[in-house]
Structure formats: C-alpha cells, structure tokens
Phi, psi and omega in degrees: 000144130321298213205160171279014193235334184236114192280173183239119177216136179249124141243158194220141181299171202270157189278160182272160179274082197322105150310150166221158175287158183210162182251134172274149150340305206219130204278118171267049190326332186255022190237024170290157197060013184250199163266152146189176211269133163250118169047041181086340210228105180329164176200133190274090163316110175212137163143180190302299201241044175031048183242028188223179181185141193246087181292158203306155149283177174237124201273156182292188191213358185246172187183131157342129171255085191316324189295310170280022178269345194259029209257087184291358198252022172224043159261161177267177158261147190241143159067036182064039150232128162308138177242110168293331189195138159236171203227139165228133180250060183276146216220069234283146168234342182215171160182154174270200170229128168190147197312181167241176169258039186229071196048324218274171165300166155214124160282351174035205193178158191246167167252160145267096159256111185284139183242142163262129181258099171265133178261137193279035182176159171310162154269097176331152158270151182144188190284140184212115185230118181279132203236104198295173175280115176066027189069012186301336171214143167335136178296132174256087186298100158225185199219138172254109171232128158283003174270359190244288172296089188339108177278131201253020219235323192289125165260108185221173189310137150209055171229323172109166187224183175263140214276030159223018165317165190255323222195100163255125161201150196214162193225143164253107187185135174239124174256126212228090183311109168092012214252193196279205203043022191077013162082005172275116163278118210252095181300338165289346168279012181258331177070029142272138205201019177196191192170166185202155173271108194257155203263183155322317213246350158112358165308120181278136178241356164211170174200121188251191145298154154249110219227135160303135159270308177206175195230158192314300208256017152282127188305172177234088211277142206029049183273336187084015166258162167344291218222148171308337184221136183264170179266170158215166162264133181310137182310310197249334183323144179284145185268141165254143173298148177245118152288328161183173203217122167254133175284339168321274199259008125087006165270117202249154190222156159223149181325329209212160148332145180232355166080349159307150204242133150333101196135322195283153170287148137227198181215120165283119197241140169078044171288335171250025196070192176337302139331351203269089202257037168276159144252141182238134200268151097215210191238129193306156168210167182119302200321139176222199193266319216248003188181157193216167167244090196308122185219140174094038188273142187240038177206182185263136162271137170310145172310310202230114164279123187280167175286140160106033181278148164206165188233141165213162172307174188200159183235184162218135191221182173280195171276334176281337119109025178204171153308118180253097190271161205240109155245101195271141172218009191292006047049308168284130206235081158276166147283333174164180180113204194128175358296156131253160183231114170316105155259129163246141169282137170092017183250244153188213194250181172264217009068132174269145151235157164296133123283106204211169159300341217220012177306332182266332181283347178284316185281007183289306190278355156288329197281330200283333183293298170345302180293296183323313197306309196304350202260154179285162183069295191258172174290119187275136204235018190074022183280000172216024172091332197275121173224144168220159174268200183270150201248169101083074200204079192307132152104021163228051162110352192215162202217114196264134180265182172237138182250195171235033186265128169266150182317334154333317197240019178254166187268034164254352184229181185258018179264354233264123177214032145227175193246159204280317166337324169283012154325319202226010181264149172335144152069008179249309228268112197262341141090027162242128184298114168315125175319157166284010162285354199265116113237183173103201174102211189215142146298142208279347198177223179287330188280194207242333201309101149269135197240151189301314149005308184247023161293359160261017147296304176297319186292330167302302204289321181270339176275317173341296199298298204300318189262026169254149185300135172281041175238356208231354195277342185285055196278129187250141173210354154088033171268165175322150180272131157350299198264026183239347215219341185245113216267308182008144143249003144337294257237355179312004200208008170254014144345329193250350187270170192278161180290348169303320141305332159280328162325289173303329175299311228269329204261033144314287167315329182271271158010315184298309195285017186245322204307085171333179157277334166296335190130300187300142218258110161311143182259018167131198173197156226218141138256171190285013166191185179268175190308168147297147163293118132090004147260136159272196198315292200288351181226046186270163217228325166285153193302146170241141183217144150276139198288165190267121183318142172241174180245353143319299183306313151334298183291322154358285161266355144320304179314282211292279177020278181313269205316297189313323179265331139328278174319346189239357156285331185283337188236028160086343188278072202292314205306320185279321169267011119317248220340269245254001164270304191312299196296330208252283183315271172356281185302351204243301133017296191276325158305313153311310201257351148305303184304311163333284185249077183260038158255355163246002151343296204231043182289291190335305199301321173294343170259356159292325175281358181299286200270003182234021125102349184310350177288319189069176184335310174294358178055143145048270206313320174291290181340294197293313188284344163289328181296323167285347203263285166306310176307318170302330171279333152282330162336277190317321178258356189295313213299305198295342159314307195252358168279324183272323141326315071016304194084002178331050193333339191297292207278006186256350170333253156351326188266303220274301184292066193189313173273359172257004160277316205222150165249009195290138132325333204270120150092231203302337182288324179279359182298288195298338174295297169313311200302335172325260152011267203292353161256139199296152200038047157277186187283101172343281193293001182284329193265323143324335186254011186247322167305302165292359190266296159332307167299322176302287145007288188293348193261353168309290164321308203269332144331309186304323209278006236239310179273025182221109156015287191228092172310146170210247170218028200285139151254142211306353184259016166288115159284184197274143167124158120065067191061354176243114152135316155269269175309144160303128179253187209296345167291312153326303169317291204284334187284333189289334161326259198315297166335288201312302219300301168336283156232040178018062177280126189285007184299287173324315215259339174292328194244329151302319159318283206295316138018280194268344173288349176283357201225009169216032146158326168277077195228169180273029175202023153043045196235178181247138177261003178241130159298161177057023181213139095141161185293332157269101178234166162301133188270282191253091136300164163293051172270113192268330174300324240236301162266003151301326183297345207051039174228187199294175171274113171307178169240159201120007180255112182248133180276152169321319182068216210288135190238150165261184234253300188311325192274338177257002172305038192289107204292320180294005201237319159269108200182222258222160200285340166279000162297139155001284154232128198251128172253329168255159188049153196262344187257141170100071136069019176321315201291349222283346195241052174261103169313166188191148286003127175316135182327313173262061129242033191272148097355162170289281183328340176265323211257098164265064204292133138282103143194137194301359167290312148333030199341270186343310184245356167273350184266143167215174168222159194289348208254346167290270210264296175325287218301297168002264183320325193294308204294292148354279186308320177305277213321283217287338149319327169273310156014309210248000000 
C-alpha cells in the first residue's frame, strides 16, 4: 500500500538475457570492436589480440503497455472501491550490451514500473483482486493486512540495527507522480499520527509518534545545490512548442497559446535539439497569449533554436518535493532478535529487520568484500561470490610504459589541467618499460586507473582500527594474508595481524613499489582512455603507463606511510615498519626537494608542456604557484605523520608554523591535525585549539542535518554530487570520528547511524545503494568488469546516489531513440525506455536512474565511497 486509499503495484518488463565472453577459433584483428556472428549470436570483437568476442545481451521485446495501464476507468473494482486515477512512476532497472542497427553498440535498457491505483475510499483489509485493463495482464489476488502487508511508503532500515544504536528512525512520504499539490502527499489527510513496532508474531513491542519533519516548501539550507528550494516541471503539464527565442531580448514565442501568467516559474527543454537534455529554469514576464519574456533564467540560452523546444509550467519544492513525517523508536530498547517490522495502522509494515550485536561488523565486512572485488593484479578467486580472473599484471601479457604527465598535472587529480589521455601521446610517452612490479593497488572505481588517492582508504581503514576497543581489534573479513600475496620479506611474521591492517598494507604496498630510487612517488597508473563497452579488466587493450612523479603525490604517501608504520610498530611488527618508515623518510626527502625546486623537480615534464603548447598562455608561472600552493598542504599533513611517528622537532616544526596559518580540517588537513593532537609533548594549547576545532567542525556537520528532509552526513559546504552528498565521504568520516572520539557527543554517533542507513534504504526511493546489503539494491553500478562478464555486480560496492538532474542532463543517455533512454523519437522501442514522469518532474529525491550510464549517481570509488562506508561500519561497530 501508499496510501490507505491507494495500492501500490511495481511491474517490471522483462530483464535482458546475459551475453558471456567466449575465445574465438581464430584470433580477429581486423573486425576489433566491431560485431560479427559467433555461432549465429552477435558477438563483440574484444581483447589485445582480438581472440575474445563478448556476445550481445539480448534486450527485452515484451514491454508494459502503458497506455492502458494508466487508463483508470477500465479496472474493475477491488475491495467494493473504485479506481479514480492511476499515477505511474517508469524507472529504468537493468540494461545490456548489444549491436544497433548501423553496427554500432547499444546499451538500451529494461523498466520498473510503479503504479498507484487510486481509490475512491480507504481498502478494506482483507482478500483482493486486481483485474487489468483489457485483460493485459493475469488477474492479480492479494490480501491487504496492515500487520503484513508492505507499506511501500515507510523508508526504513533494511540493514537492521545494533542494539546499542543511538538513533532508530524511518521515515514516512510518498510523492505521488502526477497526483494533485505537485504530487505531494500530506499523510495527516489520512489522520495518521502513530505507529508501532511488531515482533514476529505480529506484537506490538513499541509505540511511537508520527511527527512532520518537513513540508514540500520548506527550504533546505546547505543542501549543496544553487538554491534551497529547486525548480521541477510540472508533472502532468502539458509541453507547448516554442516558435521561436531571440537571445537578445530573452523573448519566447510559442506555437499556440500558452496560458502562462506573469510571474509563474517554467521550464525550457530541448533548446538545442534532440541532444540538448538540458533544462533552462526561469520566470514568465511579459506575458501576451502567444509570448512572454523569460527573466530570472538559471541557464545559457543556445544561439540558434533548434525544432522540438517546449516550454511547460515549473514549481518550486525541497529535494523531497513532498511531505516527509519522521518515526523515531530509537527510545525502544530490545536485546537482539528479529525480523521486526515498523507498523502503521490502516497502512501496513516496513521492510523486515534484525536487531543484533553484530549489525555493524556484517555491513563492515561488505564494504571489505567490496575493497577486494577492487583489487587489481590478481585473481578475484570467489571467496565472496564474485570472480574475475587476474588483470593488469606487467610481464603476463601486459606492458606498462613510463610517462612524464605527473598525476598532479593530469584531470585525474585536483590540481590537474591536462587530460590524462595525453598520457601515453608524443612527447608525454617515454617508450620505457615499467618494472614488473607496478601491480596491485584497487582499480579506482568501474575504470582500472589506481591513483594516489586511494591511499586514503588505508588511512581511513587505521584510524577505524585505532579507534575500536582492543579487545574488538582481531576482526576477521577472510581478506588475503600479506605474506600470501606480497613476495617482501617483510612481510613473513605478519599472518596474525588483523584483517584490517593487511588491508591497508595491500593498498600501501603498491604506491611503496611506485616508489623511485630518489624516493619520490608515482601517483599511479592510467590507461590511455577510459573502458571500452563490453572489454574487462583482463582483456584490455589500450596502452598502459605509469604517471611520472610529483611531490604532491609524494607528501601524500609519506604521510599514510609514516601512519602505517606507527601502527605496525605498535603492533610488534618492526620488519614491516621499517619498510614503510624507511619508504616514508625517503618519500618525504624527495617531496622536499620538489617543493624546494619544483622547476628542476619537473624539468621533463615542463618540456613536454612546453612544446605540446599545455601551459596554455600563462606559461609555467601560474601552474607552479598553484601546485605549490597545494603541495604546502600535504606538506603539513607528510610533517605531522613522521613528527608523530619520529618525534623530530624538524617536521613538529613544520606542522605548528602551518597550522598558525592556516586552521582548516578538510580531508589531509585534518590528516595533520589529529597526529598533531595525539603526539606526546605537542604545544597544550595548539592542541586545544585543535581539539575545539574538530568538536566545532562536528556541531557543523550535525547541525546541518537538523535542516534536511532526510538527514545523512554531508556538510552543508558540501556540493551534491560526485560522492558529496550521498556516501559519506572521506572528510565526514574522519572528523566525526576524531569529535566523537573527543568528545563522546551521543549527537554525532546518532548522525553518523543515520548517515550510513541513509544510503541502505532510508531514502525516499527505499533502495539500498551498497551492493550485498538490503532487499532492494542497485543492480548495475558503474562496474565495467560485471558487465562485460555478463554477471551480477559484486558486493560490497556503494554508488554515489543521488545527483541532480542539471548535472546529470547527459545528451547522449537522454536523447535520440539510440540512446539508452531515449526521449525523442519512436524506433528501436524508444518510447518503451522513456523515464516517465520527464526527468525535471522528478524531485532530487525520486530521481535515482539505474543504469550505469547515469555517471554522477552509478559511479563509486574505493577511496569516496567503499573505504568510506567500511571505515563508518567499523567506527560504529566499536561503539557497541
């Protein structure tokens, strides 16, 4: 159920039919990348030496007849009620790989659809059968119990919770596509106003409030968008043609009367033609029957209007775009047990979950599966259901050069202002072989790129470990032992240590083997574009190169180094922190002396940008004073590592005139901070003001959520988007960590809960955003091995989520009937993969795309999101 009035039923057109790789007969160099028949069955030419062929999925052919599904007057009645309006929600959920019919690829798509059946009175409980419009589909028998029967409208855990949580809370709000108020659902017209928590057996064991959180048009103040309150286009509106747009004077003429008022919010769509899968926001002025003057616009109008521009009314909401009600039980105190279930009367129930001791180390050890799935060199051998063979392994088929783009100055990082593809191009491409050492590491995400980066996973991953109770630190997740997988002998006496810490070694050790002979650090290794559709890992085909050292990258991995070796000194283990101390002076050494000089740091690098013109006009001199600029702030956190490791004054130096400059927290600074903080005999008061900085920091965070629809753990100076704004990211983490730790505020560790449950069901599109966690998950992330293999997505992966629509206006994915989803035109079943309500009548909150095409919310990374979440789970694991 929705509503007491409204049923809820999702159908969904059938899933595509999984293509698999096969080795052809005969190896096909001149048909790579293209289709050609294997045994009758398309097949995709792919791999180095073009001897593999990735046969088509097969897309569905049966497909939802919407129209009449939305046809309300031709249901029967169920329960003696009429059905007044039905409301449809379609949603794409699966998609392939398979030829088009000019050759070319096509990723298509399968639908979800939800239907609301609105009725003219609540639905009695009791036996029920819905009987489609025109027979279309088998008469549908069900029993409406509100002690049984899902309310799909309740946003609740579906991961469960630990019986010493801080924070149980769900949420209630339905967005009602296309229904009146803009689809906003006010749950007080039902005169629901409680709920309860039932046992197994259908017992009520609790009983809260149902209390409003927010209303469609309360703002959202650090939401991370333009504006607090967003525009959408009306749902049901009709689009009217635009005849024609002068950008001068900002005057829209349209076809027909349009019926717009001085004043009203629209929405311009398709302005650049077929491709344009932008919206232009602003406010009618003006107004005549046939033209207005668009004023207040939040977008560029195109030069030349192209054919199929429409214009429709537009509103303004929150992200939720609807009423959101609040069910807190965190007040209920069980001992352990399950499933339970949320109930409202005259409703139904929630989603079942557990209470247990051990709810947070089970999501711990998903996110660890997660990290494994990522790794690179070796064979994922199925110890978590997951298998690839071994990948990216120099001197087994594959041969990685060296370049002279250092990661620094490349658009993989954020100082970056070339594009890494030029990685492996004249006068970048150094025609010299990478040692057979560079593997390992994590593949950063669906692509192969390991990046310096994700040495904030291990840092993540060591302060979790530091801060669980030692008796709680022997934590098993069955990842590889070191000395099983790492030839060092180092590493031979570390079998016993936990697994989280072989963890951080495995993703250390590669960046250490990146390591020169001066010290300084490679930032990582690149292929020359990103995947091919329908190649994996193991059968890549494009040039591979490692970047050429920076001294960013460099302070960088001094830093986590330095921590890594502090930790494993503590834990008995000299050979291996000798390594990564030795490896950490060295690397901090080589960093120095870049900072010193970085015009002879990087003399190559600068005559390659010289001569291939990459400085662009200002030459050198800007470049350098920004790199430098940055570099002082890893500077800040490599000093405060090895000053708390060492005890140096050189490098305690460093840290104190650096921090009397600059006091900031985020990310590496707060990296620096802490080791400050935590080594004996730093400056009392420095370490006071570090202390209060953090706690400060933390009433930030925690504050904000006080202001969000659906609290999670973003800080409000966060934008939306690309990991800020779904997953926690790594700056969330460690300061809410490092506060709690401080001052064992129960605020924090309450908003940290909500945090990672925001991203496993208690969201307003009731999905679990981590693969291998929740009754509802994301299917197809932006994992490139799992579809080229043609098999599930592993688990242990959390996507980014929710992005917003402007940022995500991707022409090629919304667009011409060979797009994915297709908005224009009718062939190749276009209409059939069409969102529905158009994407800006969506809420922020509704518009979830599944399909790995969606970058912004199907993409994750180990070090945004997995390292993130693991690290999260751990925390909150020691906790109980």
């Amino acid at each position: 159920m929705a509503t007491p009035d409204i049923i809820a039923v999702e159908l969904r057109d059938p899933s595509f039919l999984r293509g698999q790789i096969m080795a052809l007969p005969q190896p096909k160099p001149q048909m790579l990348g293209r289709w050609i028949a294997v045994d009758g069955v398309p097949g995709l030419v792919i791999g180095p030496k073009a001897a593999h062929a990735r046969l088509a999925d097969t897309p569905p052919d049966i497909f939802l007849d919407r129209n009449s599904v939305d046809a309300a007057g031709l249901y029967g009645e169920i329960g003696g009620r009429r059905v007044i309006a039905v409301h449809r929600k379609s949603m794409p959920y699966d998609s392939g790989l398979y030829p088009g019919p000019n050759g070319d690829t096509r990723t298509g798509a399968a639908f979800k659809h939800q239907i609301y059946l609105k009725l003219d009175g609540p639905l009695p409980q009791g036996k029920h059968v819905i009987r489609w419009p025109n027979g279309m589909l088998a008469d549908q028998s069900f029993t409406f119990d509100d002690r049984t029967t899902r309310a799909m409208a309740i946003r609740s855990t579906q991961l469960g919770h630990a019986i010493k949580d801080a924070t149980k809370t769900a949420y209630l709000a339905l967005w009602l596509p296309g229904g009146k108020n803009d689809g906003a659902v006010d749950f007080r017209d039902y005169h629901i106003n409680g709920f309860d928590v039932v046992d197994p057996e259908g017992m009520t064991v609790f009983s809260g409030v149902v209390s409003l959180r927010k209303s469609p048009d309360d703002a959202e103040p650090g939401n991370g968008l333009p504006k607090t309150l967003l525009d959408y286009t009306a749902a049901t509106a009709p689009r009217i043609a635009i005849r024609s747009l002068d950008t001068n004077t900002r005057r829209v003429t349209t076809v027909a009367p349009h019926g717009l008022t001085d004043g009203q919010r629209v929405s311009l769509e398709r302005l650049g033609g077929e491709q344009d899968a932008r919206a232009v926001f602003g406010t009618v002025a003006d107004a005549t029957a046939n033209a207005f003057t668009l004023a207040d616009s939040d977008g560029a109008l195109p030069a030349a209007l192209s054919s199929g521009a429409t214009v429709a009314p537009a509103y303004s909401a929150n992200r939720a775009g609807t009423f959101v009600f609040e069910l807190d039980y965190s007040a209920w105190a069980p001992q352990s047990g399950g499933p339970f279930r949320l109930r409202v009367p005259g409703l139904g129930v929630s989603d079942a979950f557990a209470v247990g001791t051990d709810v947070w180390l089970n999501a711990a050890h998903n996110s660890m599966t997660g990290l494994y799935h990522q790794r690179s060199g070796i064979e994922i051998d199925g110890r978590f259901g997951y298998r690839r063979p071994l990948a990216f392994r120099p001197g087994l088929g594959m041969t990685v050069i060296e370049s002279r783009l250092p990661l620094a100055w490349s658009s993989n990082f954020d100082t970056g202002f070339i594009p890494f593809e030029e990685g492996v191009k004249p006068r970048w491409h150094t025609e010299k072989k990478a040692p057979d050492s560079y593997w390992g590491g994590y593949m950063d995400a669906g692509d192969w790129d390991r990046r310096i980066q994700h040495v904030e996973v291990a840092s993540l991953l060591l302060d979790a470990f530091e801060a669980l109770p030692k008796g709680q630190r022997a934590l098993k997740f069955n990842v590889p032992k070191s000395s099983a997988l790492l030839a060092n002998p180092a590493y031979r006496d570390t079998d016993d240590l936990p697994d989280v810490v072989q963890e951080a070694i495995w993703a250390m050790d590669f960046f250490r083997r990146l390591q020169t002979d001066d010290g300084s650090i490679r930032g990582g290794i690149e292929s020359a574009a990103h995947p091919l559709l329908g190649e994996p890992s193991y059968l890549e085909r494009q040039e591979v190169y490692a970047y050429a050292p920076d001294h960013i990258s460099t302070y960088k991995y001094a830093a986590v180094a330095a921590k890594l070796a502090r930790v494993l000194k503590t834990l008995g283990k000299f050979d291996a922190a000798i390594l990564f101390e030795d490896s950490a002076r060295a690397a901090w050494t080589a960093a120095e002396r870049g900072f010193a000089d970085p015009d002879a740091f990087y003399r190559e690098a600068i005559a390659a940008a010289v001569e291939t013109a990459a400085f662009g006009p200002d030459g050198w001199s800007p470049r350098r004073e920004q790199l430098q600029k940055v570099a002082k702030e890893y500077r800040r956190a490599a000093a405060a590592a090895l000053y708390r490791l060492l005890g140096s004054p050189e490098h305690r130096g460093i840290f104190e005139a650096s921090w009397r400059e600059d006091q900031g927290l985020f990310a590496h600074k707060g990296d620096a901070a802490w080791d400050y903080l935590k080594t004996a005999g730093s400056d009392a008061g420095i370490g006071e003001e570090i202390a209060a900085r953090f706690v400060a920091e933390a009433v930030i965070i925690t504050g904000a959520q006080q202001q969000a629809a659906y609290p999670n753990m973003k800080h409000p100076d966060a934008p939306a988007g690309w990991g800020e704004g779904g997953a926690p990211d790594y700056n969330q983490v460690q300061t809410l960590m490092r506060a709690h730790l401080l001052s064992n505020d129960p605020q924090i560790l309450r908003v940290m809960e909500q945090g990672y449950q925001a991203m496993v069901g208690v969201n307003q599109v009731g999905l679990s955003f981590v693969t291998g966690l929740g009754a509802r998950q994301i299917l197809h992330p932006l994992h490139e091995d799992h579809r080229a293999m043609g098999v599930a997505a592993p688990s242990g992966i959390t996507i980014f989520g929710f992005a917003p629509q402007a940022a995500t206006a991707y022409g090629w994915v919304f667009g011409p009937p060979w797009s994915p989803l297709a908005e224009t035109g009718t062939a190749e079943n276009a209409a059939q993969r069409r969102i529905e309500p158009p994407r800006f009548s969506l809420p922020y909150h509704e518009y979830l795309v599944e399909h790995p095409s969606v970058i912004m919310q199907q993409e994750y990374t180990v070090h945004q999101s997995i390292g993130t979440m693991a690290a999260l789970a751990l925390y909150l694991h020691g906790r109980q």
